[in-house]
Structure formats: structure tokens, C-alpha cells
C-alpha positions in Angstrom: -19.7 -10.5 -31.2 -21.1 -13.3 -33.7 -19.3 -16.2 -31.8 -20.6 -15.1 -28.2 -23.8 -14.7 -29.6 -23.5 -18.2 -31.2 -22.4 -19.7 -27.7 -25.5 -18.3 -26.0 -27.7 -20.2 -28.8 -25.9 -23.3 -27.9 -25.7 -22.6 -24.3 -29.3 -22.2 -24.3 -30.5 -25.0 -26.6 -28.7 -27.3 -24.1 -30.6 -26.1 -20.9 -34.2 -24.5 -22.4 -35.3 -27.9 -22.0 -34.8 -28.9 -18.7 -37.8 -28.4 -16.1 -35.8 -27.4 -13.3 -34.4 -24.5 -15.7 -36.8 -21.4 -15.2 -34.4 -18.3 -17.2 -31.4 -17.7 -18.2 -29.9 -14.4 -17.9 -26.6 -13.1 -20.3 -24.6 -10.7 -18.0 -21.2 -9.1 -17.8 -19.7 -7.5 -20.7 -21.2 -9.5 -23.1 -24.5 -8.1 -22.0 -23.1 -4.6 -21.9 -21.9 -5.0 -25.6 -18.6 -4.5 -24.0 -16.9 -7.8 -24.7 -13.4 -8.3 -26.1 -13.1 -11.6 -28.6 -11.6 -14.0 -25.6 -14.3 -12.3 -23.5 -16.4 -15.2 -21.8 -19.9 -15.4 -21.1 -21.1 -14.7 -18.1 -25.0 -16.1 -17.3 -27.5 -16.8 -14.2 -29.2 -19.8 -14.9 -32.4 -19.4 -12.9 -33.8 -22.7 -11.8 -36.6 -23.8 -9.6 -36.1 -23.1 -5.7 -35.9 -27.0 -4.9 -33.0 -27.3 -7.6 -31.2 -24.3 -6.1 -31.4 -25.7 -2.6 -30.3 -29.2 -4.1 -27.0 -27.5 -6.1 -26.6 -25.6 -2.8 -26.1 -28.5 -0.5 -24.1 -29.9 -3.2 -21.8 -27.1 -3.6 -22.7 -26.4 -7.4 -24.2 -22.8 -7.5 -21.9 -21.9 -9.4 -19.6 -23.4 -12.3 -18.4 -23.4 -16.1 -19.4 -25.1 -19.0 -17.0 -25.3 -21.9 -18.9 -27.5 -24.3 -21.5 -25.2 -25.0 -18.9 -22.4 -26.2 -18.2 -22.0 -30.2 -14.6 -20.6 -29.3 -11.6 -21.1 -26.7 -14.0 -20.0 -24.1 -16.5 -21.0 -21.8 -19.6 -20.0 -20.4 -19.5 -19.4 -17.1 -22.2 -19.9 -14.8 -24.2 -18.6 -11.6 -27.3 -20.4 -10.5 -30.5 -18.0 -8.7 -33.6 -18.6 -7.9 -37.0 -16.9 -7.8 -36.4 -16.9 -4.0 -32.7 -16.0 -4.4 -33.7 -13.1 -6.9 -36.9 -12.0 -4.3 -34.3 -11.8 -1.4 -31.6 -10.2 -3.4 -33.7 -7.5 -4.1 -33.9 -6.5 -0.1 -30.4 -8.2 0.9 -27.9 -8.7 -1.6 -24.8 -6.8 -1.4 -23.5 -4.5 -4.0 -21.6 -6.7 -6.0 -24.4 -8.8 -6.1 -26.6 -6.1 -7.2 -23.8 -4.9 -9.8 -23.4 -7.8 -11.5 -27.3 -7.5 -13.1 -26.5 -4.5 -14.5 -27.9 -4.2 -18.0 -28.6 -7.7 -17.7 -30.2 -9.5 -20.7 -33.0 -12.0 -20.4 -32.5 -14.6 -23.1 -36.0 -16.6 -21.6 -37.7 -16.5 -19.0 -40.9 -19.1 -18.5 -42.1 -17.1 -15.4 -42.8 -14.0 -16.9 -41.1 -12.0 -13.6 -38.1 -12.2 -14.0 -36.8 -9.2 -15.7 -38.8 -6.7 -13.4 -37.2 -8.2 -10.5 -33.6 -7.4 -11.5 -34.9 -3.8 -12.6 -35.6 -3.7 -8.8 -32.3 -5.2 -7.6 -30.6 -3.2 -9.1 -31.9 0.3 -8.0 -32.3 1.2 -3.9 -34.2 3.0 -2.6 -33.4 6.8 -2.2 -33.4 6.6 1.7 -30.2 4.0 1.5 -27.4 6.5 0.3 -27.6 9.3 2.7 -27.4 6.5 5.6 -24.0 5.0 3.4 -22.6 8.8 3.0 -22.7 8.6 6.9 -22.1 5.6 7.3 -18.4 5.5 5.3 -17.4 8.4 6.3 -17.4 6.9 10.0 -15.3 4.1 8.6 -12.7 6.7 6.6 -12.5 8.6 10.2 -11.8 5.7 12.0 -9.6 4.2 9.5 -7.8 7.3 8.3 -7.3 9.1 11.8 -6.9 6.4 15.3 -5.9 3.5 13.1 -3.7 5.0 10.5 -1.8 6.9 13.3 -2.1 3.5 15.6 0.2 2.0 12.7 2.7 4.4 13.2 2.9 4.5 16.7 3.7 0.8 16.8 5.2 0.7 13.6 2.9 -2.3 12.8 2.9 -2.6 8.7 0.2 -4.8 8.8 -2.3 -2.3 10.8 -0.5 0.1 7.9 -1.7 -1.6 5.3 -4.9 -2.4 6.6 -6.0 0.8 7.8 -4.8 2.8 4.2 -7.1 -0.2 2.4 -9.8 0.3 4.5 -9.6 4.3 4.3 -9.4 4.0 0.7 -12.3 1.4 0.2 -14.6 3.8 2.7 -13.8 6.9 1.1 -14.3 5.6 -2.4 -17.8 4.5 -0.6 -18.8 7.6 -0.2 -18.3 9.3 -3.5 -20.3 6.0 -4.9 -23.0 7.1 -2.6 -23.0 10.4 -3.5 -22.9 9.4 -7.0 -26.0 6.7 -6.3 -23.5 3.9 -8.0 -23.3 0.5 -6.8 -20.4 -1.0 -5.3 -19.0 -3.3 -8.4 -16.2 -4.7 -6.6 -12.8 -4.1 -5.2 -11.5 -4.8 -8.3 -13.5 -2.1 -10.3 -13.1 0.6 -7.5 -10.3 2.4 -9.1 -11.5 2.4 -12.7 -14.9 3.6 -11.7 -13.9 6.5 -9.4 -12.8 8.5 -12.4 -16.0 8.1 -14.1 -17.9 9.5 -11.6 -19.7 12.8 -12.0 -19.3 14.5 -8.8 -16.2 14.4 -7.0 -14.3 17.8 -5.2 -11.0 18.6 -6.4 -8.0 16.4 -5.7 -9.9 13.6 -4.8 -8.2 11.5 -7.0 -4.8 12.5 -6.0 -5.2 12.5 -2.6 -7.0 8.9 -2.8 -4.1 7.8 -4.1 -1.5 9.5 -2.2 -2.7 7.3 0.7 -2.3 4.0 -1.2 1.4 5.2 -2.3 2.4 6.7 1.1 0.2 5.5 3.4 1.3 8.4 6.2 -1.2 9.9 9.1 -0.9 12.7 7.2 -2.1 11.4 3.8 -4.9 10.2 5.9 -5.5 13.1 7.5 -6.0 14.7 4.6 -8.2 12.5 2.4 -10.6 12.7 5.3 -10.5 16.3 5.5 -11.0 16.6 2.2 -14.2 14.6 1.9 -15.3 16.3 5.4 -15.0 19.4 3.7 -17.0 18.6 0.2 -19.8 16.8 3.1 -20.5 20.1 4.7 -18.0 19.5 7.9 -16.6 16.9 10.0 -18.5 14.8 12.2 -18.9 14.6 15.8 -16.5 12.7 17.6 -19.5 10.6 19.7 -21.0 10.1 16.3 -18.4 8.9 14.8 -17.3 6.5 17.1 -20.9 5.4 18.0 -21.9 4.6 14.2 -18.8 2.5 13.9 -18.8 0.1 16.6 -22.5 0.0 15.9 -21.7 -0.7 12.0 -18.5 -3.1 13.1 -18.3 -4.4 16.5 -21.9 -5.1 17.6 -23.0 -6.3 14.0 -22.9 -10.2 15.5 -25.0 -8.6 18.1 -27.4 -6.4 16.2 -27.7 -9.4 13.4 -26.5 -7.0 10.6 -23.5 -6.8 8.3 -20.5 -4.6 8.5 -20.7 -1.6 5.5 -17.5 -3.0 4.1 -20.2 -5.9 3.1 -22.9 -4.1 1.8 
């Protein structure tokens, strides 16, 4: 819209100068062309690595500006790096990945920028097969000792825990499958439906859990996806890849998939 476009003008006019200031990237719905008129803007200003490190130790990597916005808005800001945007393309996290989506460079005085959030923002084939697995671990474990563990003590927070994490690892899987990032807790349940490949009553048993959040709901939301993965998994397996994945992640140095 004309006044969002108007507030990246102004945004930009008031940082383009500054030397520390290397791009500045337009992201969210405004880059998606999916904005409504209150919509803000969301931006990475990319600065030099030494300004990055400075705002870090400063806590200010990340803030709003309302000046710069032509409307009842603001323009809300994230810093990166060229170091922050190398590592993100090994490291980041899903959300972090997510967010560059259909990103839109406004500037960029390094030349580099926009070819390294093309490659944030795809993995590499090898990753998903290894997150199918991976999550479906987590659904067993969540779905079947825990779940049941809830009941057996009648512990409503181990209830509510275990149905969350079910759902969240389940969903996790049909993204994999589907080779779609991980947007965000929040943008799990709108983006399920969208997806292109998902068995029948995957939707309804998904959210059978979250309503009635019984061993048996459980039992059979991971039945269901053990079915439409060719089988369930060994038991050693199973077990193994989770406390690998959870338990010994301070050990191993690595970061549990409910991170990724």
C-alpha cells in the first residue's frame, strides 16, 4: 500500500547514510504484498559486524522506530550482519529462516546480500528426511509414555505439555514432508491446511488431541502419521533418537528439534 511504501522511503532516507548501515531488507507481509492498512513494517537493517557486536552488548538488536512511519505505525526493526547472515545460513533456526521469506532488498552496498538470504532460506535436501525421523521420535514419545504418564498421575501440567508437544512434533513432520519451514508456533495451525500432502484426517485428529488431550487421541494421531510414513518405528530407535535429540543435547553441543 502507498503509505507503507512511503514509510520505507522515509525509513530509508534516514539510515542510507549512515556508514555503519550496509542493507536494509523489507520483510513480513509488507514484503509479501500481504499487508492490511495498520499492517507495520517489518525490516533487517544490516550493519557492519562491529556495529552489530556493539548493539549486541548493548541490548539493541532489535527495536521500533515510529518517526520514520507516514501513518499510526511504526517500522519495526531487526539488526543482522554479514556474519549474522553467513551463520544463519548453516545455524539459524526455522523461524529465523522463515522470516526472509520473499524478502525484499531496498539497498544493499555489498552486493551479497540478496544471494545469501536465497540460501537461508532453502536447506539442503538431506535435512528433511533426518526431521521426518527425527519428529516422529518426539510425537512417539510425547504422544505414547508421556501422554499416558499424565494420566496415570493425573498431572494436568504433564497433560498439557505432552498434547503441545505431540501436536508441535507431528505438525513437524508434515512440514518436513512438505519441505516448509517452521514459521512459528503461532502460524502452525494456519499453515497446516495449506499444505499439499497430508493423509486423511490429519487435521481432525491433530486437533482432537489439543481438544481432548486423551492417550487415546494420542495414540491415534501417532498411528496415523506411522501409517502414512510407511510403519512405526522401532522401540530402540525411538527411544535412542530422543534422548540423543533431548537429553544429551548439552552433551553432544546441539539443539533440541523443538529449536530447529
Amino acid at each position: 500500500m502507498r503509505h507503507h511504501e512511503e514509510t520505507i522511503a522515509a525509513y530509508t532516507a534516514r539510515v542510507v547514510e549512515d556508514p555503519d548501515v550496509l542493507a536494509l531488507v523489507v520483510v513480513g507481509s509488507v514484503a509479501r504484498a500481504a499487508e492490511r492498512s495498520t499492517s507495520d513494517v517489518d525490516v533487517y537493517l544490516v550493519v557492519t559486524d562491529e556495529a552489530y557486536a556493539a548493539a549486541q552488548a548493548g541490548g539493541r538488536v532489535a527495536y521500533i522506530d515510529t518517526a520514520a512511519a507516514t501513518y499510526d505505525s511504526y517500522v519495526d526493526i531487526k539488526l543482522a550482519s554479514p556474519r549474522y547472515l553467513e551463520r544463519a545460513v548453516a545455524h539459524a533456526d526455522d523461524p529465523t529462516r522463515a522470516s526472509f521469506l520473499e524478502a525484499r532488498t531496498v539497498f544493499d552496498r555489498t552486493g551479497s546480500v540478496a544471494a545469501t538470504i536465497a540460501r537461508i532460506v532453502t536447506l539442503p535436501e538431506q535435512v528433511w528426511p533426518r526431521r521426518v525421523h527425527a519428529y516422529r521420535c518426539q510425537a512417539r514419545l510425547y504422544g505414547g509414555y508421556f501422554l499416558e504418564q499424565a494420566h496415570h498421575r493425573n498431572d494436568e501440567f504433564l497433560l498439557q505439555h505432552s498434547a503441545v508437544h505431540l501436536c508441535l512434533a507431528v505438525g513437524r513432520v508434515a512440514l518436513a514432508v512438505n519441505r516448509t519451514l517452521f514459521k512459528g508456533q503461532k502460524y502452525l495451525a494456519a499453515t497446516l491446511p495449506e499444505l499439499a500432502e497430508l493423509p486423511d484426517g490429519f487435521l481432525t485428529a491433530w486437533r482432537d488431541v489439543l481438544k481432548h488431550p486423551t492417550p487415546e487421541a494420542g495414540a491415534a494421531l501417532t498411528d496415523l502419521v506411522d501409517t502414512w510414513q510407511g510403519g512405526p518405528l522401532g522401540l530402540e530407535d525411538t527411544l535412542s533418537t530422543f534422548i540423543v535429540d533431548n537429553e544429551l543435547s548439552w552433551l553432544n553441543g546441539t539443539i533440541p528439534p523443538e529449536f530447529w
